[in-house]
C-alpha positions as CSV (number, residue, x, y, z in Angstrom):
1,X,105.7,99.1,74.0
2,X,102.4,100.7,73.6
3,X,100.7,103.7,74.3
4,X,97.4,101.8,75.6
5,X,96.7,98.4,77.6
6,X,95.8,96.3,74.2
7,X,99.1,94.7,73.0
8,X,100.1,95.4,69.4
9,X,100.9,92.8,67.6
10,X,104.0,93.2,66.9
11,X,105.4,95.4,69.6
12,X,109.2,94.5,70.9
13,X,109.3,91.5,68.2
14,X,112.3,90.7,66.1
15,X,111.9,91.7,62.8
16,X,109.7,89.1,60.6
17,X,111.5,86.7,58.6
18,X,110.7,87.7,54.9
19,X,109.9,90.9,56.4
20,X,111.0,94.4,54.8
21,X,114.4,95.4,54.0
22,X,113.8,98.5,55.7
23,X,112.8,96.9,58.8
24,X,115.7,94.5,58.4
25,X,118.0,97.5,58.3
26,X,116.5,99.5,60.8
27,X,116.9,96.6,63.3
28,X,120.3,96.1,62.6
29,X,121.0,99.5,63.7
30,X,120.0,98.6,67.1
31,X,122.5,98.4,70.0
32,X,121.7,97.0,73.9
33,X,124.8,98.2,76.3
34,X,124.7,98.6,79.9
35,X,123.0,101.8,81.2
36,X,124.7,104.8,82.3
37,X,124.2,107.6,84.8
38,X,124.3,110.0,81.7
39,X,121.2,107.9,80.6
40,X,119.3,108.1,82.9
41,X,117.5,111.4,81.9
42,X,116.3,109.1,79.3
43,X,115.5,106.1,80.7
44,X,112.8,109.0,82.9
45,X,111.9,110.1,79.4
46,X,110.9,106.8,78.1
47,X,108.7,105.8,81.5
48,X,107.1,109.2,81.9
49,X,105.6,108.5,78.8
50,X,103.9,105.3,80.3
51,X,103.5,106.1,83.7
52,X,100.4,106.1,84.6
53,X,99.1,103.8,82.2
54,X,101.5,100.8,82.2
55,X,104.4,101.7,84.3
56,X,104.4,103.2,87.6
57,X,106.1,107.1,87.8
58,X,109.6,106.9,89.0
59,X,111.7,109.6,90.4
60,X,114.9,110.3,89.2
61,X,116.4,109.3,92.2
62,X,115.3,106.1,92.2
63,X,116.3,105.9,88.5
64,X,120.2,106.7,89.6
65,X,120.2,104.5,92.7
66,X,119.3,101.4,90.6
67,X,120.7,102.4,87.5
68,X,123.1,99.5,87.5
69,X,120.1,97.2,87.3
70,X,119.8,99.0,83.3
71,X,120.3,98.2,80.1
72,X,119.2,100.5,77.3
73,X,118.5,99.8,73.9
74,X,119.9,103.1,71.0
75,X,118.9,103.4,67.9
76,X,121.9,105.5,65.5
77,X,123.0,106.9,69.4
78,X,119.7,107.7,70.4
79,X,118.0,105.8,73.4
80,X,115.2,104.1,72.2
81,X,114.2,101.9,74.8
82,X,115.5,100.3,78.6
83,X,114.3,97.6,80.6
84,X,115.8,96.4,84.1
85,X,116.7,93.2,86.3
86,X,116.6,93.2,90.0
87,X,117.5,90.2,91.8
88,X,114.7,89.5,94.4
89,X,116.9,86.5,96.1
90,X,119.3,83.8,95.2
91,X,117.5,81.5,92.1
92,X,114.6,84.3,91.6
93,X,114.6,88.0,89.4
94,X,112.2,90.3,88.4
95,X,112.7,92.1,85.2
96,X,111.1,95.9,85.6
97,X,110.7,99.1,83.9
98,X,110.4,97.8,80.0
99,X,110.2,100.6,77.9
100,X,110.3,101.5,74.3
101,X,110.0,104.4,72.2
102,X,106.5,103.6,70.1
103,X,108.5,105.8,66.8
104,X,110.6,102.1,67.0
105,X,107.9,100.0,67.6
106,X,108.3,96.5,66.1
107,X,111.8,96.9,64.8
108,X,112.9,94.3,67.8
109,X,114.1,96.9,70.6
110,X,111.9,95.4,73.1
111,X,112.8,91.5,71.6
112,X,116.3,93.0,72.0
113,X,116.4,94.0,75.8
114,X,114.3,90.9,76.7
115,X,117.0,88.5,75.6
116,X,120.1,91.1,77.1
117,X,118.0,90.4,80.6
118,X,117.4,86.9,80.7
119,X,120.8,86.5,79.2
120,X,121.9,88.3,82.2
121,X,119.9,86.8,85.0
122,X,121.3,83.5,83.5
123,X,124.8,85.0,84.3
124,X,123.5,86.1,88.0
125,X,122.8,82.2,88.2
126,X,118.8,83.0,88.7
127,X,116.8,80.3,87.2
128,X,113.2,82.0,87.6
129,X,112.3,85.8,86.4
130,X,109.0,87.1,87.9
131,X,107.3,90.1,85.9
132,X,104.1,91.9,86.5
133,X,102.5,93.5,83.3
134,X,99.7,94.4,81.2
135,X,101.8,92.8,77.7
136,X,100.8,89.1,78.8
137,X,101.7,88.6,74.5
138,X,105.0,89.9,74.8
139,X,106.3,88.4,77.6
140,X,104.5,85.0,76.6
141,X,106.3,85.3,73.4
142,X,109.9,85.1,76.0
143,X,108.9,82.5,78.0
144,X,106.9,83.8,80.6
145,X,103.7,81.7,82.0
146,X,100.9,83.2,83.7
147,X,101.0,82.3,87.4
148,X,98.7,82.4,90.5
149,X,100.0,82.8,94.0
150,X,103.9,83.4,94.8
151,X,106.2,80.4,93.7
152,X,108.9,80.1,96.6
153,X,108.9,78.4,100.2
154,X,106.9,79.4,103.1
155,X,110.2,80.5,104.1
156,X,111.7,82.2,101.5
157,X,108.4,84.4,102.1
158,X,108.9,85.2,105.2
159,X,112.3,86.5,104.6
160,X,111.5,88.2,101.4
161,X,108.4,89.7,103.7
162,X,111.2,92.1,105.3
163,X,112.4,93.7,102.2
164,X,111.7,97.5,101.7
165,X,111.4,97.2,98.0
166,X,108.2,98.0,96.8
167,X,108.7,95.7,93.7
168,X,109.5,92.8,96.1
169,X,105.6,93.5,97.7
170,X,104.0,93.5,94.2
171,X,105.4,90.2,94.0
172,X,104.7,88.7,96.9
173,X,101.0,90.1,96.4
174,X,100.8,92.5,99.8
175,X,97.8,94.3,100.6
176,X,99.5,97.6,100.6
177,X,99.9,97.4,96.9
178,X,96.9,96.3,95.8
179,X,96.2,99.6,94.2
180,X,99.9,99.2,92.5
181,X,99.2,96.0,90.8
182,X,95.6,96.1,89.5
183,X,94.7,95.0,86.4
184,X,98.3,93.6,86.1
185,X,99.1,89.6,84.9
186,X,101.7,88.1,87.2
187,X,103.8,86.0,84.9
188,X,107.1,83.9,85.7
189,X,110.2,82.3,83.4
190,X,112.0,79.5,84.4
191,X,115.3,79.8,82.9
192,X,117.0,76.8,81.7
């Protein structure tokens, strides 16, 4: 990912074809797993250094209680990058938290942990992934549209409306997290 709100070009993409053997190599030293409790000291490291900018700060406690939703992507053992699904309700996800280290920028971490979550959300049986984000070019470049309003029932609202989960109100567009959300694309995949 970035250090700024202007996407790179060629932040979290797979490797070029015809591109470097270096970059081919480096990418092939890439590994996505499931995350861990023992990374999530990591996982803090990696969205401290975007908080405020493009993530929101996250405790560490919130950090363990969702670590499940995890995956993390290590470069030769070290964690380079993480991203996270949380399902919102029974066809709909929302991926969160996308981090990577900018010293592996463009050698396909982020490309990586994209497919790992829509891979899994498939697997949850969710057929639409909701993110909110400043890197409209990456997440275009994984299917994501650019939507207005909240795409489910009148219904499904009002039951999602009783949800504690702050990430569940930047979806649904609540007034109490305006301030969370500005300046942020709303963008949705529809898995097939």
């Amino acid at each position: 990912m970035t250090t700024s709100r202007q996407f790179r070009r060629d932040a979290g993409a797979p490797p070029a074809a015809g591109g470097s053997a270096a970059t081919a190599a480096q990418a092939g030293r890439l590994h996505v797993r499931r995350a861990r409790t023992a990374d999530v000291p990591g996982i803090k490291r990696l969205v401290d250094y975007y908080a405020g900018r493009i993530l929101l700060e996250k405790n560490l406690v919130t950090l363990y209680e969702s670590v499940q939703e995890f995956w993390v992507v290590e470069h030769d053992g070290a964690l380079v990058g993480c991203g996270a699904l949380h399902a919102m309700w029974s066809d709909l996800g929302e991926v969160r938290t996308v981090a990577v280290d900018p010293a592996v920028t463009g050698m396909g971490a982020g490309h990586l942990l994209m497919v790992r979550l829509l891979d899994t959300a498939r697997e949850l049986g969710l057929t639409k992934v909701f993110v909110l984000t400043f890197e409209v070019d990456f997440f275009r470049r994984h299917g994501f549209e650019v939507i207005e309003g909240t795409p489910v029932t009148a219904e499904v609202y009002e039951e999602m409306c009783r949800s504690y989960d702050t990430g569940v109100a930047e979806f649904l567009d609540l007034s109490f997290v305006k301030p969370n959300t500005l300046g942020n694309t709303r963008m949705l995949a529809t898995l097939s």
